[in-house]
N, C-alpha and C positions, 0 to 999 in steps of 0.2 A: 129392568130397563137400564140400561148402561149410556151415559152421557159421555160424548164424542166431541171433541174441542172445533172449533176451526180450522181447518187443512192450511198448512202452511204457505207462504209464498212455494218456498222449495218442493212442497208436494206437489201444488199449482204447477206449476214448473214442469215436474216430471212426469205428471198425468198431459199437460199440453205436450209436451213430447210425444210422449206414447200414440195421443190422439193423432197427431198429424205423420206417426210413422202408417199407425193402420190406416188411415184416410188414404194414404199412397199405397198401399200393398192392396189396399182393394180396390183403388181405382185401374191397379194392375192388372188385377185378376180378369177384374170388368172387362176392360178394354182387350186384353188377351182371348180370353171366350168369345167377344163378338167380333174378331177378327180371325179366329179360328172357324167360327162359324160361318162368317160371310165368304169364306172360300172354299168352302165343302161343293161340290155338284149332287144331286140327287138324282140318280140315275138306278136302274135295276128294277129287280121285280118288285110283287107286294111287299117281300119278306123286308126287302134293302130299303122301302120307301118304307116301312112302318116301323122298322129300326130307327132311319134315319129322325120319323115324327118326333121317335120319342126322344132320343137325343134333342131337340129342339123343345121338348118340353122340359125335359129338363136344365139346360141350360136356362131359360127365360125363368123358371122356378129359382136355380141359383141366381141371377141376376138380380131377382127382387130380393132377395135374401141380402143380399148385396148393396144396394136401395137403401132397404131397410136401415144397415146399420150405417151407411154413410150417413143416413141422416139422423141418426143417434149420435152421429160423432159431431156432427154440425151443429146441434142442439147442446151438444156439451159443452165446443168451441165457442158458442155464442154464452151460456151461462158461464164459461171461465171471464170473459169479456165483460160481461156485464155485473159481473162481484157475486150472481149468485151458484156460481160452484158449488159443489159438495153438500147443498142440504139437500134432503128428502123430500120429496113432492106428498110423499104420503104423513109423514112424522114430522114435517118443519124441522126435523131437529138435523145434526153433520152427517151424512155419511161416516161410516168406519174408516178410517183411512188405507188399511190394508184391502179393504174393497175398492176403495177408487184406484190404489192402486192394479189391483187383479182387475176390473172393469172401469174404467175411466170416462166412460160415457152412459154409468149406471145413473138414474134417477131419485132410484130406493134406497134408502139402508137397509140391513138386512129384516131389519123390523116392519118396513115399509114394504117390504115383498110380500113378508108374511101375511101382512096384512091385507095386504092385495089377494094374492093367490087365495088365503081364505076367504074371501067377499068376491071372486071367480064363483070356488066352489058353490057359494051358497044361493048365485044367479043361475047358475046350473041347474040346480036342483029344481 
């Protein structure tokens, strides 16, 4: 088990960065799909209307995906905010910092995934 210090102001800093650039490239993407979308007409036979379904399902699929991690990032934005940045939900203990930095709206350190994922597996079973 390897102990991980406090993220610095400066890492703070560069992860709050990062967050609110993808916060905007995905509120792009969002809003690009469903204005892509809302201008489609559905016209034609089975073949063109069940294409089209599925195009529609998958967009709404990406969309929550989409969701999803905006409110990962929101979540992180509010823990940069509130001082508790960078620790683990699972190990109380810092995040790795070259992980906040590769995911800046991670929860886990990588011990904390582990740990997760194996107590997944073992609900599965």
């Amino acid at each position: 088990m390897s102990v991980t210090s406090k993220p610095t102001k400066e890492l703070i800093s560069q992860c709050h960065d990062k967050l609110l650039q993808q916060k905007a490239e995905l509120l792009n993407q969002f809003n690009a799909q469903k204005s892509l979308f809302s201008e489609r007409e559905f016209k034609g036979d089975e073949i063109d209307m069940s294409s089209s379904l599925l195009q529609e399902n998958q967009m709404h699929a990406s969309q929550g995906r989409i969701r999803t991690q905006l409110i990962e990032i929101e979540f992180a934005l509010a823990r940069i905010e509130n001082g508790q940045y960078g620790l683990c939900e699972e190990t109380e203990e810092y995040i790795e910092h070259d992980r906040l930095l590769a995911i800046p709206w991670t929860r886990l350190s990588i011990e904390g995934a582990e740990i997760r994922e194996s107590a997944k597996i073992q609900r599965a079973r």
